[in-house]
C-alpha positions, 0 to 999 in steps of 0.5 A: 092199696095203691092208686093206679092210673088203667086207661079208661075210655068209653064202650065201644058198640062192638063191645056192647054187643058182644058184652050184652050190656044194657048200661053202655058206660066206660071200660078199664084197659089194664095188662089187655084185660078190658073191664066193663065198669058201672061208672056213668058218662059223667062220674069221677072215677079212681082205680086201686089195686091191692094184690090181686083184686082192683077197687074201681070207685065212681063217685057222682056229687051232682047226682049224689051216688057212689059205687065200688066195684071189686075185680080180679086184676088178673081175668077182670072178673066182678067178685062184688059191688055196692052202690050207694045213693042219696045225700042221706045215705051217702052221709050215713055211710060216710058221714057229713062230709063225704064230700071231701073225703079222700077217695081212698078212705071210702074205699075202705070204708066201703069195703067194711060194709062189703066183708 
């Protein structure tokens, strides 16, 4: 699994409507596929590709949730997603210190409870 660094910026209007989506969040621009992407305005957010499938986390420590979109690389795609919320959660998934867990070990570690 590598880190990548896609563009990402936040929905345009026009996309909103032709997307239908209720969530206006951020995108990802990668090779001219643009992916909707779950992640709040104010989340911290880390892309890594393995192979064909992109791992999009977003992670929010003042609001205490996480989440991990899977995409096709290629077409952009969702194949699957989890989202994970409260200090209490987050540390039974992660342990007591998720909070300084580097974002690539909660991306495996998300990835476990997702196979």
């Amino acid at each position: 699994m590598t880190t990548i660094k896609p563009r990402i910026r936040l929905i345009t209007p026009e996309e909103v409507r032709t997307t239908r989506l209720i969530n206006a969040g951020s995108v990802i621009e990668l090779q001219g596929v643009v992916i909707p992407i779950a992640a709040g305005r104010s989340d911290q957010i880390h892309v890594f590709k393995e192979e064909a499938q992109l791992f999009v986390l977003s992670i929010n420590y003042r609001f205490e949730y996480a989440g991990l979109e899977v995409f096709d690389a290629t077409t952009g795609e969702e194949q699957e997603s989890i989202f994970v919320d409260s200090e209490w959660n987050l540390k039974s998934y992660f342990g007591n210190n998720w909070r300084d867990a580097a974002p690539m070990n909660i991306v495996k570690k998300f990835r476990e409870y997702m196979n």
